[in-house]
C-alpha positions in Angstrom: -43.1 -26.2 -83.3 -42.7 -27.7 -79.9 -45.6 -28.9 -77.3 -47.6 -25.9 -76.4 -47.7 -25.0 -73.1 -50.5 -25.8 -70.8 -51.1 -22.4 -69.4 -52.6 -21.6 -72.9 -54.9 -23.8 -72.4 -55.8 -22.8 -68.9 -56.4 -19.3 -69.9 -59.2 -20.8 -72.9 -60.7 -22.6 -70.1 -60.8 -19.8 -68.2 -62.5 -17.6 -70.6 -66.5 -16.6 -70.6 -68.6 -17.7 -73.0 -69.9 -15.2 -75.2 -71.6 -15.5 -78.0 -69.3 -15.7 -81.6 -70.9 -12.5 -83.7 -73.1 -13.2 -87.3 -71.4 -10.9 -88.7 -67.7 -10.9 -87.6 -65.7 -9.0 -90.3 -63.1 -11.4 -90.2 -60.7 -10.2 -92.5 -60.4 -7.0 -91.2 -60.3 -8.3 -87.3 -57.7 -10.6 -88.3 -55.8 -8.0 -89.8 -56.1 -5.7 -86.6 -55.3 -8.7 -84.2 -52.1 -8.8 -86.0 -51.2 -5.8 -86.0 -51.2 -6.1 -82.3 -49.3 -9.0 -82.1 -46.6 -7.2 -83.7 -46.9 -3.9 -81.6 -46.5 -6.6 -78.9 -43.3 -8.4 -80.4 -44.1 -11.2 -82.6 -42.6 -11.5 -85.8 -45.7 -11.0 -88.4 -45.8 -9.6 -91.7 -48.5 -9.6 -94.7 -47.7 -12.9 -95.6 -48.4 -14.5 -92.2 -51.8 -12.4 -91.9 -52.9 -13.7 -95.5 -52.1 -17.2 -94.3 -54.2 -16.8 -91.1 -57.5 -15.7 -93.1 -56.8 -18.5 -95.2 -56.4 -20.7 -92.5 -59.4 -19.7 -90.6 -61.5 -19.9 -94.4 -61.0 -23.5 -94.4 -61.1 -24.3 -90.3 -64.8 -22.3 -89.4 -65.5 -20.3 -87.5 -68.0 -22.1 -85.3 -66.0 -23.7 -83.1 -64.0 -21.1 -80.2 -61.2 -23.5 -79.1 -60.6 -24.6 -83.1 -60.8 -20.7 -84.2 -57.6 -20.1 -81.1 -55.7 -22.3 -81.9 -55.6 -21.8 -86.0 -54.8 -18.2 -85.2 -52.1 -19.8 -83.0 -50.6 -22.1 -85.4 -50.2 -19.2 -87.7 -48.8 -16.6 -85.6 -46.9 -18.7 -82.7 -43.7 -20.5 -84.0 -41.3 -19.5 -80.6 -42.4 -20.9 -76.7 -41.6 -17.0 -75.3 -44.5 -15.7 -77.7 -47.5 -18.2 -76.6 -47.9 -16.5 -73.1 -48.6 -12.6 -75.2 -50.9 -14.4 -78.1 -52.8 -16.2 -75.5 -53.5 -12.7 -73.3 -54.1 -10.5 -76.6 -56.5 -13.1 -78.1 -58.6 -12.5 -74.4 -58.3 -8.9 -74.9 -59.4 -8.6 -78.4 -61.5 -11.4 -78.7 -63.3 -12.9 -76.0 -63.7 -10.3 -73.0 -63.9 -6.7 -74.0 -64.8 -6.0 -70.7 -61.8 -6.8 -69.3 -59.9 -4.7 -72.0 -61.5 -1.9 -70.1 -59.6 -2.9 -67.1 -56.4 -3.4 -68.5 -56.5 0.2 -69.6 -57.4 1.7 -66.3 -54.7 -0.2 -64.7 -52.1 1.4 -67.2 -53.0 5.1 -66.8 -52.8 6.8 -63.8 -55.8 6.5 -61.0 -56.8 9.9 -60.5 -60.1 9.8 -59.1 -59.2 6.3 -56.6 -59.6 4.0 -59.4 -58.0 0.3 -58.3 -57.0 -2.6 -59.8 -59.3 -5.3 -58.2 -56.2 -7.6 -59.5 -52.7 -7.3 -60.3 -52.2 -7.9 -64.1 -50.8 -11.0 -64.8 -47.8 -12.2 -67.2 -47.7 -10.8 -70.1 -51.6 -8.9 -69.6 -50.2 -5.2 -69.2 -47.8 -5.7 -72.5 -50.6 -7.4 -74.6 -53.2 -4.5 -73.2 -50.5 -2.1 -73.9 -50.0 -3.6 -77.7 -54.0 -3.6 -78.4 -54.7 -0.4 -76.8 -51.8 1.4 -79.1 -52.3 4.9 -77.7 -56.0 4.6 -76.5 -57.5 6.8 -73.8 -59.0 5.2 -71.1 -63.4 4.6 -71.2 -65.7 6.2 -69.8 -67.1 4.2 -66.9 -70.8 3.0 -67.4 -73.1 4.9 -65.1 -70.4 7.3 -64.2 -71.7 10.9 -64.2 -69.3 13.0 -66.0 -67.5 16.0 -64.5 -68.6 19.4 -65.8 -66.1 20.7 -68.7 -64.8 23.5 -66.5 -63.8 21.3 -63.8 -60.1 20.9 -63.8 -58.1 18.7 -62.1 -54.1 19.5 -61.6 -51.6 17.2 -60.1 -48.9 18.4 -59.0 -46.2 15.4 -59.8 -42.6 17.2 -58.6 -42.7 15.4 -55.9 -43.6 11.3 -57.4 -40.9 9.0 -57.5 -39.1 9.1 -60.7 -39.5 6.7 -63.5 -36.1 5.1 -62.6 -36.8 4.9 -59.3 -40.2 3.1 -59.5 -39.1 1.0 -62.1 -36.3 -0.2 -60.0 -38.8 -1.6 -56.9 -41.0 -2.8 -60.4 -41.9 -6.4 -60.4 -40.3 -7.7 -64.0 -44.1 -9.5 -64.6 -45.5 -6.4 -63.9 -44.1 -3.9 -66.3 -45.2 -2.5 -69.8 -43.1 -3.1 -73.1 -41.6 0.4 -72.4 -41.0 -0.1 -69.4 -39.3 -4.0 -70.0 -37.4 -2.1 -72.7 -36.0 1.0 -69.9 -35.6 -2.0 -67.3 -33.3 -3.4 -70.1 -31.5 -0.4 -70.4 -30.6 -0.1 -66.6 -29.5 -3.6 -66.5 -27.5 -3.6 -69.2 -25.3 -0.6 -66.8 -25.4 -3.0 -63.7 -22.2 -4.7 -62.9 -22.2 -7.6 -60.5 -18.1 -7.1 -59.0 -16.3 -9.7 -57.0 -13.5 -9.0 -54.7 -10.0 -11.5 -55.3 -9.3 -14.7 -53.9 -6.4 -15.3 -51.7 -3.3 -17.0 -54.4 -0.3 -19.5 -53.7 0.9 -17.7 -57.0 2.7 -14.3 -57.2 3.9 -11.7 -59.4 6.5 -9.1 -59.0 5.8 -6.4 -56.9 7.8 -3.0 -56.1 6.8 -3.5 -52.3 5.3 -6.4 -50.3 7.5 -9.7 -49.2 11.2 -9.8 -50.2 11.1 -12.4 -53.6 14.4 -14.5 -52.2 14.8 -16.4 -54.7 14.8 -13.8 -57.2 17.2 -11.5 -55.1 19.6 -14.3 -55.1 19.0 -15.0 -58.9 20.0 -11.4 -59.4 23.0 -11.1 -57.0 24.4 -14.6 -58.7 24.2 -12.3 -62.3 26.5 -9.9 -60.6 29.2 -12.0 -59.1 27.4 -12.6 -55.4 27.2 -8.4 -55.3 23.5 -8.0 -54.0 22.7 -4.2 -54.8 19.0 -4.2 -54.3 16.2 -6.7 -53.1 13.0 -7.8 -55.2 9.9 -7.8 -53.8 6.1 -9.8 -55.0 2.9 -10.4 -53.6 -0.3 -12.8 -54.2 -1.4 -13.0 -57.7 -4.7 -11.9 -57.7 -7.2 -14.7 -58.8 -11.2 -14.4 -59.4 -13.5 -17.7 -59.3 -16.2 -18.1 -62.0 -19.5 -17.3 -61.8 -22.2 -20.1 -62.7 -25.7 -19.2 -63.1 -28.2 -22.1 -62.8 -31.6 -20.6 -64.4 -34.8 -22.1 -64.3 -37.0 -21.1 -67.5 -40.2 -23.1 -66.9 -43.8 -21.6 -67.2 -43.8 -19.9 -63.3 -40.2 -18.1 -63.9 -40.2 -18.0 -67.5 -40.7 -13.7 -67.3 -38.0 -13.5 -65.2 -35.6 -15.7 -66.6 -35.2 -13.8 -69.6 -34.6 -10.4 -67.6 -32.0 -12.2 -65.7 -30.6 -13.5 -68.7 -30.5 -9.9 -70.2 -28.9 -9.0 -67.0 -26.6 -12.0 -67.6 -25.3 -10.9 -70.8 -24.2 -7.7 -69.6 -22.0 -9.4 -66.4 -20.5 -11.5 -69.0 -19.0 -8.8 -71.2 -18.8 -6.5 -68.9 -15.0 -5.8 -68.7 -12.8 -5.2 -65.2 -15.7 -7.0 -63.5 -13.5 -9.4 -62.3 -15.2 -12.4 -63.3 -12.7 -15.5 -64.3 -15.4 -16.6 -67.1 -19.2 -16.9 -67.0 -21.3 -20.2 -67.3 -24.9 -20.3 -67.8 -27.2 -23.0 -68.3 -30.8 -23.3 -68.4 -33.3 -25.5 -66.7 -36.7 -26.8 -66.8 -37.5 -30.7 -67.5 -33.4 -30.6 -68.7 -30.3 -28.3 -68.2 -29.0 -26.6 -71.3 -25.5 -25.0 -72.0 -26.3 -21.6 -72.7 -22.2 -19.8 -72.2 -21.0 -20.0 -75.8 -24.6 -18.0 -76.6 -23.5 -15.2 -74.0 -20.8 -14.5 -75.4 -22.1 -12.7 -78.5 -22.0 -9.1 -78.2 -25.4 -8.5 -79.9 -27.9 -9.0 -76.6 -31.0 -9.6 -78.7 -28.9 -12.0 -81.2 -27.3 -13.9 -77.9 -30.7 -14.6 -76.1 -32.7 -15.7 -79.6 -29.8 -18.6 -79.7 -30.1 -19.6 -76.1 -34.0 -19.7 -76.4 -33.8 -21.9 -79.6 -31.2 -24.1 -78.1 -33.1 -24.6 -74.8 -36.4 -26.5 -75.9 -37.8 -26.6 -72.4 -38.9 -23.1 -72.2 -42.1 -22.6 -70.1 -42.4 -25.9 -69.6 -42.8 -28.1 -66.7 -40.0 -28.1 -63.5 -37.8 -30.7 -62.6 -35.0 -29.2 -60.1 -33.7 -32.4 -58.8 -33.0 -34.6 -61.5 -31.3 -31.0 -63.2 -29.1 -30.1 -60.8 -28.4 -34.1 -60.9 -27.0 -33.6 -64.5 -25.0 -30.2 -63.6 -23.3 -32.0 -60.8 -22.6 -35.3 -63.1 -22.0 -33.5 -66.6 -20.4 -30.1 -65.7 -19.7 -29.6 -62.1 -15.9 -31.3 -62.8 -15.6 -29.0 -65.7 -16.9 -25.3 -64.6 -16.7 -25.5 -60.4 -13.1 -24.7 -60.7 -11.4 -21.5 -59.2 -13.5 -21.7 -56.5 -17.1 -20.9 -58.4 -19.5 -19.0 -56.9 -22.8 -20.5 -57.9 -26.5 -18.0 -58.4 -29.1 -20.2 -58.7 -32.5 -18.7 -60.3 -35.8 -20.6 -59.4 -39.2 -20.4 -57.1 -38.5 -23.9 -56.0 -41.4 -25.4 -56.6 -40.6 -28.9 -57.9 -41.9 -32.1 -59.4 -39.0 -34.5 -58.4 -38.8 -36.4 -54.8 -37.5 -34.3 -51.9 -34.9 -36.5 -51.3 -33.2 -36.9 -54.4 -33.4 -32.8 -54.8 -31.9 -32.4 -50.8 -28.8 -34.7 -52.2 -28.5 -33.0 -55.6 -28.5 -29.9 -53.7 -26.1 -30.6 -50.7 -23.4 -32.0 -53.1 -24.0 -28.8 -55.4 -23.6 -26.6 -52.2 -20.0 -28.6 -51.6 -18.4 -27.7 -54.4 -19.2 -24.1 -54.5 -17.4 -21.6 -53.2 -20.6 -19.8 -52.2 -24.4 -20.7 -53.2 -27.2 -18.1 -53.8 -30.8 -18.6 -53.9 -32.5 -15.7 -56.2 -36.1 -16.8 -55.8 -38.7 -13.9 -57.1 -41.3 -15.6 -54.6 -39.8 -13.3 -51.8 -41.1 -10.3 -53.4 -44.6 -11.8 -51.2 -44.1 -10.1 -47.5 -46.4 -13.2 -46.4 -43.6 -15.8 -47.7 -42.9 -18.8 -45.8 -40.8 -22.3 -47.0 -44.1 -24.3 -47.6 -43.2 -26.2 -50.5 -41.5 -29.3 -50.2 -39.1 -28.2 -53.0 -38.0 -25.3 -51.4 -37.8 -27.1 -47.6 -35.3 -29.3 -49.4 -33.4 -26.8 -50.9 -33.2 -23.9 -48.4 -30.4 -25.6 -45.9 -27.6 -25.9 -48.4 -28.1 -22.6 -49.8 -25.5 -19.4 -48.5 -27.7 -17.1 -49.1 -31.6 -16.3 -50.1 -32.6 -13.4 -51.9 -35.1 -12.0 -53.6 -34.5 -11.5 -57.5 -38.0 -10.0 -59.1 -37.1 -6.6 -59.4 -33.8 -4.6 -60.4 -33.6 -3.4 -56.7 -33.2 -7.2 -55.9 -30.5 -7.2 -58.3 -28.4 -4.4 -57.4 -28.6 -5.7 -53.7 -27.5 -8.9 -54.9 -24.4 -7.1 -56.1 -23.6 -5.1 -53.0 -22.9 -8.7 -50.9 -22.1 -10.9 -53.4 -18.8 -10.9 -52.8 -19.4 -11.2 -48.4 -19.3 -14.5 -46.7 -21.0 -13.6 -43.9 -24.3 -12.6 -45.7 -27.5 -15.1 -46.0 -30.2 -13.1 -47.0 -33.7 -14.3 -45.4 -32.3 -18.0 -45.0 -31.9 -17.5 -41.5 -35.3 -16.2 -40.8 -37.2 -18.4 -43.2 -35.0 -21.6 -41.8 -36.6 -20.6 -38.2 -40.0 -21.1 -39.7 -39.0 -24.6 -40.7 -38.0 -25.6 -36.8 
């Protein structure tokens, strides 16, 4: 198992201290904490349970950093799972308090109940796991309503699941509604319009095909009965998808992925071929993995191939290997190039304004999909993204299947850029 990510540890650092009970029941918490891990998408059976009680039997229990991470060593074995355990193990063991919270903020506020906070990665899906069907608590203090005191709402007039879930920030949603999101995105279609051709093909109108008039009329002894006719071949560019998978875009990534597959099976979409490759402290080829039909099966092989996930960001020196490595290779056609990240970069600004400018030259067409735009106070503060943001077509938002669909209404116009132009006036 790979270096564990730091924003585990930030969350134990994070946590209160309460007191570690006498009598703690173990076996059977253990055995319950499990259980929601798996409600919440890890891969645990009996076995792995068994092995944690064990483990915990010969680690203590006295110790609160020691007692996380045994339950981690035995239950995490895949980057994408660390961010749930970490959140369930503050649900179920260290803050009960803010378990409360978590299940007000997933059923509906009737009586002007807010979240002080928005939930963050991973909290709703790990509250949603623990919970498993639980009503929401009484608040403390909180007079209760007399029994024949009925509340209706009328709800034939709220926006419809679909159409919340499409304005839904992917960090923000449930397990049921990741798996619904899914479901959409897998009907999306990203469509690109034809490049002008030097080639042509027979046509039965369009420009008189001289040479194959003549051909013909040579056949039948210089008598030229009728003319032939072509027209432009039709020819689509590739698509190349630059995604960044570290810690801050790690959510994301794998919806856009998800959405990834789909465009890359997809048929009549137009599409020459599909490359993807993955960054974070390195860029991985991830286009042979998108090609399986199976989505689940094509995603597991691209997050065990790319060992960088959730990890640290280092734009520059990436795009640095795409354009040595690959850009020869896949920028063909006249590729139009999506590139998935917040910006917000370890390397020198310099070195990522070059990489970035000699990436923009060889595309047919650059676009930014940063999910940081979904903030209406956004401005280009970061010197990753000031170096990045002038040799971009276009910047768009991409945290939300809206975002996406509007990404493939102007994919295919020249003339669209997004909020670059307003966000590069902030810069003068």
């Amino acid at each position: 198992m790979g270096a564990d990510s730091p924003h585990d540890v930030i969350i134990m650092v994070e946590l209160p201290e309460l007191e570690l009970p006498d009598n703690p029941k173990l076996a059977g918490n253990i055995t319950h904490f499990a259980r929601a891990l798996r409600r919440a998408g890890l891969p645990i059976g009996p076995g792995r349970v068994i092995d944690a009680i064990r483990a915990v039997e010969a680690a203590g229990f006295t110790d609160k950093v020691d007692f996380y991470w045994t339950l981690h060593a035995c239950f995490v074995n895949r980057p994408e799972h660390r961010r749930v355990f970490a959140q369930l193990f503050r649900l179920y063991w260290r803050d009960p308090r803010y378990l409360k919270h978590m299940m007000a903020a997933m059923l509906p506020a009737v009586r002007g109940v807010q979240e002080d906070r928005p939930a963050q990665a991973a909290e709703k899906r790990a509250a949603e796991a623990l919970l498993d069907g639980a009503q929401a608590p009484e608040n403390e203090g909180e007079e209760k309503e007399p029994e024949e005191t009925l509340v209706e709402v009328d709800a034939s007039l709220t926006m419809s699941t679909q159409e919340r879930l499409r304005t839904l920030d992917f960090e923000q949603m449930s397990l049921a509604e990741m798996a619904e999101a899914k479901r959409m995105l897998a009907r999306l279609s990203l469509p690109v319009k034809p490049m002008p051709s030097r080639r042509s093909m027979t046509s039965p109108q369009g420009r008189i095909d001289v040479q194959k008039t003549m051909r013909a009329a040579l056949r039948r002894g210089g008598d030229m009965d009728k003319l032939a006719f072509k027209q432009p071949r039709p020819r689509y560019p590739n698509l190349v998808v630059l995604c960044d998978i570290s810690g801050s875009m790690s959510q994301y990534s794998r919806v856009v992925l998800h959405f990834l597959h789909a465009v890359s099976n997809a048929k009549g979409a137009g599409w020459a071929k599909v490359h993807a490759f993955t960054f974070g402290t390195q860029l991985t080829n991830i286009t042979r993995h998108l090609a399986t039909r199976d989505v689940d099966a094509a995603l597991k092989a691209a997050g065990a191939q790319a060992q960088d996930w959730e990890g640290g960001t280092r734009i520059g020196s990436c795009i640095e290997a795409f354009n040595r490595d690959w850009s020869r290779r896949v920028m063909g056609q006249g590729a139009v190039v999506l590139l998935i990240t917040d910006g917000l970069d370890r390397d020198n600004p310099d070195d990522l304004a070059r990489q970035m400018q000699r990436l923009h030259l060889t595309a047919r067409r650059l676009i930014w999909l940063n999910p940081l735009l979904r903030w209406d106070g956004f401005a280009p503060k970061a010197a990753g993204i000031r170096a990045m943001l002038p040799h971009v077509d276009s910047f768009r938002a991409g945290h939300s299947i809206a975002s996406l669909e509007e990404l493939a209404a102007v994919i295919s116009r020249p003339d669209d850029m997004g909020e670059k132009a307003r966000l590069m006036g902030m810069m003068d």
